[in-house]
C-alpha positions in Angstrom: 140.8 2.7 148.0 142.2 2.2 144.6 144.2 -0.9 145.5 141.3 -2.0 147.4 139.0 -2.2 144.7 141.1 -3.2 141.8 142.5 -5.9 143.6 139.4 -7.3 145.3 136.8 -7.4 142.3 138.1 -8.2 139.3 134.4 -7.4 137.5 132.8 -4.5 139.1 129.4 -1.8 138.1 131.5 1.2 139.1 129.7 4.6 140.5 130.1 7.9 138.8 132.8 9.2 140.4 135.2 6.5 138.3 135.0 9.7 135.7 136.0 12.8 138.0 139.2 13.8 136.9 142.3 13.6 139.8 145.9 15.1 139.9 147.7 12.4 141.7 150.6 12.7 143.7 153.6 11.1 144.3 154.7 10.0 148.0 158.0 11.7 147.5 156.8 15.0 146.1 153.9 14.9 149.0 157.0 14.5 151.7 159.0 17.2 150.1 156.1 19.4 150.3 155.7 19.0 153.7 159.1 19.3 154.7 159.5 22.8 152.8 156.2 23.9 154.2 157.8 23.8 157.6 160.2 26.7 156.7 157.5 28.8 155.6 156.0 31.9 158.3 152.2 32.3 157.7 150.0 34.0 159.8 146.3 33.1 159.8 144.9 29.8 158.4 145.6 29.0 154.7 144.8 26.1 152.4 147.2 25.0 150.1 146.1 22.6 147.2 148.3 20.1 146.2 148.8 18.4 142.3 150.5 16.3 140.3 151.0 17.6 136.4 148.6 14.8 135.3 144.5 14.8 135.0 143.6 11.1 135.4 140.1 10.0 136.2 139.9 7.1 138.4 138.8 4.8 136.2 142.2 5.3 134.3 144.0 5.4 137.7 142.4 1.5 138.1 143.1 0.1 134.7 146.9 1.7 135.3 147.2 0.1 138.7 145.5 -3.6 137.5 147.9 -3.4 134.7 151.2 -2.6 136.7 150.2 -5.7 139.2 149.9 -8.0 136.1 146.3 -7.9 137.0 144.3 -9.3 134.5 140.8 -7.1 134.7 137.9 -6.2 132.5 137.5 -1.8 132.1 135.4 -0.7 134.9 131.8 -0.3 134.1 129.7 3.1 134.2 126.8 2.5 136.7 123.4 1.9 135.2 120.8 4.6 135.2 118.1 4.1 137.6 115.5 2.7 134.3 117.7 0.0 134.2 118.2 -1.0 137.9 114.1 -1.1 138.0 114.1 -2.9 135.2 116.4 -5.3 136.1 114.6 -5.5 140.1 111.0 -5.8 138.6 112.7 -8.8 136.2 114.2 -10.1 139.5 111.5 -9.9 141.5 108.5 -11.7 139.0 111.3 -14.3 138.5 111.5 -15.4 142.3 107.5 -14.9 142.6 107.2 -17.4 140.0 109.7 -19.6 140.9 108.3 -19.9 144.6 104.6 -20.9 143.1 106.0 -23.4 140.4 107.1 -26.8 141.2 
């Protein structure tokens, strides 16, 4: 979803969730996870949570990916509160009322 979004909109309002912190992982460490996990005898379900050593948000995890594709990008932008969006919707919305009235 990462690479989906940094490479399709190069200006984006991003939601919240651009600031939640992440532990990414690395294809290779995931594999060798997996592989060792076969060897292990467990009864019962468990959960095992995975990591990488790093807490990233995903905002940082775009700019990191735009900037290893030589993607040239602006920083992602918090999402406006929702005083703004009305504000900007009621603006909106006078402006096309009085444009379909005028000549």
């Amino acid at each position: 979803m990462v690479r989906a979004l940094v490479e399709r909109l190069p200006i984006m309002v991003t939601p919240r969730w651009v600031d939640v912190a992440a532990q990414p992982v690395a294809v290779e460490d995931l594999l060798a996870l997996l592989v060792e996990a076969g060897d292990v005898d467990l009864d019962g379900s468990h959960v095992f949570e995975i990591g990488g050593a790093d807490r990233v948000t995903y905002g940082d995890l775009m700019r990191e990916y735009a900037r290893q594709r030589g993607l040239s990008r602006d920083d992602p932008r918090p999402r406006p509160d929702a005083e703004t969006l009305e504000s900007v919707a009621r603006t909106r919305h006078a402006a096309l009322r009085a444009g379909s009235v005028a000549p």
